[in-house]
C-alpha positions in Angstrom: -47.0 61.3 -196.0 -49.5 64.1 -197.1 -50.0 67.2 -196.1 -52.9 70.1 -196.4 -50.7 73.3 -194.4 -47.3 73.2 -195.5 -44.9 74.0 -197.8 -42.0 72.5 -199.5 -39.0 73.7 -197.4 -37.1 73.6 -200.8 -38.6 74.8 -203.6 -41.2 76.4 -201.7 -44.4 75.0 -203.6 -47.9 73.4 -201.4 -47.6 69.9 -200.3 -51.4 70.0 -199.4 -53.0 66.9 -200.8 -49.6 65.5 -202.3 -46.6 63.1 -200.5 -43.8 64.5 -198.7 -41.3 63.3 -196.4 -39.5 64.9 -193.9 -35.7 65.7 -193.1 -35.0 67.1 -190.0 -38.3 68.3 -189.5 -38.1 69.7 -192.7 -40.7 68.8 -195.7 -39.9 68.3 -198.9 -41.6 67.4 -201.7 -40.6 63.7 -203.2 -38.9 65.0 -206.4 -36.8 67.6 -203.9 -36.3 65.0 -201.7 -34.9 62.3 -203.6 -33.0 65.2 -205.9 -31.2 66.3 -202.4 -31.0 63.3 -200.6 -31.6 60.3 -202.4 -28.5 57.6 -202.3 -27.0 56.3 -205.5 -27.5 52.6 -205.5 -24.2 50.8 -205.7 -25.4 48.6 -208.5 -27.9 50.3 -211.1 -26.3 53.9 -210.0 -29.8 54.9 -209.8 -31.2 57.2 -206.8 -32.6 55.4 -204.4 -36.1 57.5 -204.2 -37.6 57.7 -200.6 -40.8 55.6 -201.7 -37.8 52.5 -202.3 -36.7 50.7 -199.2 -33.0 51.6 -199.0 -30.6 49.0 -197.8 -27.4 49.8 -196.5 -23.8 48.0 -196.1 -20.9 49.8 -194.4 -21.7 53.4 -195.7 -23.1 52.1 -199.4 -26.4 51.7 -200.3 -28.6 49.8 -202.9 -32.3 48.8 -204.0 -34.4 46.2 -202.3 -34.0 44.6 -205.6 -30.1 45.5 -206.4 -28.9 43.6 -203.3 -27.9 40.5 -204.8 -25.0 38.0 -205.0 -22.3 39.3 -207.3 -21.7 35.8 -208.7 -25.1 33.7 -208.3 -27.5 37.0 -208.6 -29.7 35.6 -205.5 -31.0 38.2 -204.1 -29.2 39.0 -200.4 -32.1 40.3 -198.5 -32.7 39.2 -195.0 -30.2 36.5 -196.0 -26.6 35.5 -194.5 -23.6 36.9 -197.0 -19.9 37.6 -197.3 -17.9 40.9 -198.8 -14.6 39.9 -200.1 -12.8 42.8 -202.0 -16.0 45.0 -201.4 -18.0 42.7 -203.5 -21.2 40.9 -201.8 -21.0 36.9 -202.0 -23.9 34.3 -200.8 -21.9 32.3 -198.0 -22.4 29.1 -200.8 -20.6 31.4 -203.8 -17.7 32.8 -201.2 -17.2 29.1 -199.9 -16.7 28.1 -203.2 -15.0 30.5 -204.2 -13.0 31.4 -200.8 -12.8 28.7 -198.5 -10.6 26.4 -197.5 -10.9 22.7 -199.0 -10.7 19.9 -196.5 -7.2 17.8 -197.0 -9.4 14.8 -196.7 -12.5 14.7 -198.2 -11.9 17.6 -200.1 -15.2 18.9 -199.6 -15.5 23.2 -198.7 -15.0 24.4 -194.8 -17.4 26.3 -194.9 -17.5 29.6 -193.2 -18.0 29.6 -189.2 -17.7 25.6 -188.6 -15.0 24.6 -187.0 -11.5 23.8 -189.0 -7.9 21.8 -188.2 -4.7 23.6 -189.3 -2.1 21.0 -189.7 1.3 21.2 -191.3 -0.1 24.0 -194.2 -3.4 22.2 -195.0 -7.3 22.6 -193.5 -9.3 19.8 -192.3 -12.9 19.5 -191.3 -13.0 18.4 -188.0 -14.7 15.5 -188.2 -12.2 14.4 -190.5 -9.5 15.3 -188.9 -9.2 11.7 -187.5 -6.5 9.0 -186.5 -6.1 6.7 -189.4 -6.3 3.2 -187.1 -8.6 3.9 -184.7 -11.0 6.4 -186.4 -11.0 9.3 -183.4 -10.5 12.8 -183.2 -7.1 13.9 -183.3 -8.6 17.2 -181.9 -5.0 19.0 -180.3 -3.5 15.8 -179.4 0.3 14.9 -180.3 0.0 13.1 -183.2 2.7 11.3 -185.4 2.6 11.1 -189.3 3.7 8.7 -192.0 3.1 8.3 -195.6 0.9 11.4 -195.7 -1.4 9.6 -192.7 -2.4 11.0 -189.3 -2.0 8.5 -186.0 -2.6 9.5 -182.7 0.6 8.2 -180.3 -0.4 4.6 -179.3 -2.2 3.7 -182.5 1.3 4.6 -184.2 3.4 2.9 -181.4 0.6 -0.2 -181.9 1.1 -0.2 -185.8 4.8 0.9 -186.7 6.6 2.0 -184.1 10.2 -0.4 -183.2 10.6 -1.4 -179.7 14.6 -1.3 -178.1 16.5 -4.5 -178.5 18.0 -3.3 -174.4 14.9 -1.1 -172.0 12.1 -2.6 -174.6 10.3 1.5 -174.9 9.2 2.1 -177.7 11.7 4.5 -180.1 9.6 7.4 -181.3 12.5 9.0 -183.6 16.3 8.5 -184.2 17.6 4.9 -182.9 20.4 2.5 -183.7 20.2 -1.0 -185.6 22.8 -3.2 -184.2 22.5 -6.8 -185.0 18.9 -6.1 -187.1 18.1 -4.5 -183.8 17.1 -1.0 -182.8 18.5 0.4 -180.0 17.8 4.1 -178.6 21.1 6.0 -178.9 21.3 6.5 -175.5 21.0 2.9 -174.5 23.1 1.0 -177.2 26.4 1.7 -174.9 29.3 -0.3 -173.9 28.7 -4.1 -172.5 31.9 -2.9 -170.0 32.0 1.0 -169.6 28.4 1.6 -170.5 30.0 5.0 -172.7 27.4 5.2 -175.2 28.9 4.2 -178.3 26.2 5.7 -181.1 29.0 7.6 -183.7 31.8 5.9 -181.9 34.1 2.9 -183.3 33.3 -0.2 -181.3 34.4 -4.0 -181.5 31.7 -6.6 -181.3 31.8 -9.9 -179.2 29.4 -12.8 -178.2 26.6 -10.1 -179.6 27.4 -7.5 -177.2 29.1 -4.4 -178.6 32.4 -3.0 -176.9 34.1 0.6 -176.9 37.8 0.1 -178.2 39.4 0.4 -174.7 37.3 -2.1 -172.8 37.9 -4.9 -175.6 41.0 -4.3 -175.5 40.9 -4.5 -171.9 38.7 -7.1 -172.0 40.0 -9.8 -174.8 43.1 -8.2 -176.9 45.9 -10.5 -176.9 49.0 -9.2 -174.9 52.1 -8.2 -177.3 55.1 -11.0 -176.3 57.2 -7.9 -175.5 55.7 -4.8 -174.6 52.5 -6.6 -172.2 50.0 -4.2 -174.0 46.7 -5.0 -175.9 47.6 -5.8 -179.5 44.9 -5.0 -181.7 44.4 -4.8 -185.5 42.3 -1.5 -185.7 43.2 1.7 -188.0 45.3 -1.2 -189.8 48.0 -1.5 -187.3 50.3 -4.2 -188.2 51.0 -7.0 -186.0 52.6 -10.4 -186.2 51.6 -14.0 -184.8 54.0 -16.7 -184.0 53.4 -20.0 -181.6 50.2 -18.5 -180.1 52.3 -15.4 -179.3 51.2 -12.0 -180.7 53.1 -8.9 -181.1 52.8 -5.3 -182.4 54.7 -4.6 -185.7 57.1 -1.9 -183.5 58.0 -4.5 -181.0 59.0 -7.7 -183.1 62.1 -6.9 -182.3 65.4 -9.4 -181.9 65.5 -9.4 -178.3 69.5 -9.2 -178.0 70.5 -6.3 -180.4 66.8 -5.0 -181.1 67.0 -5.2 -184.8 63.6 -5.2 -186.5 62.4 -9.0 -187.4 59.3 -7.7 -189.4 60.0 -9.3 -192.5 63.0 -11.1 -191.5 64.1 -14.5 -190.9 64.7 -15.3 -187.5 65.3 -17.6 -184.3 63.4 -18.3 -181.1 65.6 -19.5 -177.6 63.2 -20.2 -175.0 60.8 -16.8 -175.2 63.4 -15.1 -177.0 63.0 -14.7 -180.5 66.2 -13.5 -182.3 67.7 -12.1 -185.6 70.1 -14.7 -187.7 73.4 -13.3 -186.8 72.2 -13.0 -182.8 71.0 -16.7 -183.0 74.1 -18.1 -184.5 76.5 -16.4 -182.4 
């Protein structure tokens, strides 16, 4: 501005025919102005005199020609840019240096476009896909093996085991019984239907069996005692003439002398120690 009736309101000397600028609807002369109110620019440290465009950046200030990239020195006017650690970036130096890098491709996310978090790593989201049938994967339940994404049905189409009893597919855990998977809660008893995943069972014909039903089911009957006689845990017992009994209850049937290991005789269904038999 110029001025031909006025003073400056600081040092008191004519502004007629010279350039002033005004504070407050004060005048000042340039020199007092830029002395008094001038801001430092943040990079050359220089006063930013009033005949400079000042630009300003949460409370700091620098020269049209000062307000560049820290890293590339493009200038930043009237452009897009990034402050990390109160130092200005180009959005292309803070992606580099910043951003996330896409799991896949490994290409920069850059700032503002949309990103996948999954399991600790970034993914564009075009990229972000199912490894069989090439769509997104979006927020859908998704299963992964050998570091590849699937969504459900692919992975139940490609990998997943089917059970040997219902025939659904077994998303996690199972049984193998025969070379066959079985969920856990269908590979059970062929009699009781207990579920026998982490429980001792006896097979037969293919079908598996909890301990009491087999031996409800198809233990031989000890000779004397009429219960199942069974060889699990290692329990002894003895077989003679297509009659079976436990090691405690090969007994001689007259004076009850243990025969385990013993000669003996047989009368009838009898079976009996040397010294009973002779008698």
């Amino acid at each position: 501005m110029t001025s031909s009736h006025t003073d400056c309101h600081f040092c008191l000397q004519s502004l007629r025919g010279r350039k002033y600028a005004l504070r407050e609807e004060n005048a000042y002369c340039v020199p007092c102005y830029d002395s008094l109110y001038a801001n430092p620019c943040e990079e050359c440290k220089q006063p930013i005199e009033c005949n400079s465009k000042d630009l300003a950046y949460k409370g700091r200030h620098w020269h049209e020609g000062c307000f560049r990239c820290a890293k590339c020195s493009r200038s930043l006017v009237e452009k897009p840019f990034a402050a990390k650690d109160e130092v200005l970036l180009c959005t292309e130096c803070y992606s580099d240096e910043y951003s996330s890098k896409c799991f896949h491709c490994q290409k920069t996310i850059m700032p503002g476009s949309r990103k996948m978090e999954f399991k600790g790593s970034s993914w564009h989201e075009s990229c972000f896909v199912c490894q069989y049938c090439r769509q997104p994967l979006g927020t859908k339940p998704l299963i992964t093996k050998d570091n590849e994404n699937y969504c459900v049905p692919c992975f139940e189409k490609k990998f997943a085991h089917h059970c040997y009893a219902c025939k659904k597919v077994i998303t996690s855990g199972g049984v193998t019984y025969h070379d066959q998977p079985w969920h856990k809660e269908c590979f059970v008893c062929a009699g009781c239907k207990t579920q026998l995943s982490g429980q001792r069972f006896i097979s037969k014909d293919e079908y598996p069996y909890c301990v009491d039903c087999f031996s409800r089911f198809y233990a031989k009957k000890c000779a004397a005692c009429k219960k199942p006689v069974t060889a699990l845990g290692g329990a002894k017992y003895i077989s003679f003439e297509e009659r079976q009994w436990h090691g405690e209850c090969f007994n001689c049937t007259k004076c009850c002398v243990s025969l385990v290991g013993q000669e003996f005789l047989t009368r009838q269904d009898d079976i009996l120690c040397h010294k009973c038999g002779s008698a």
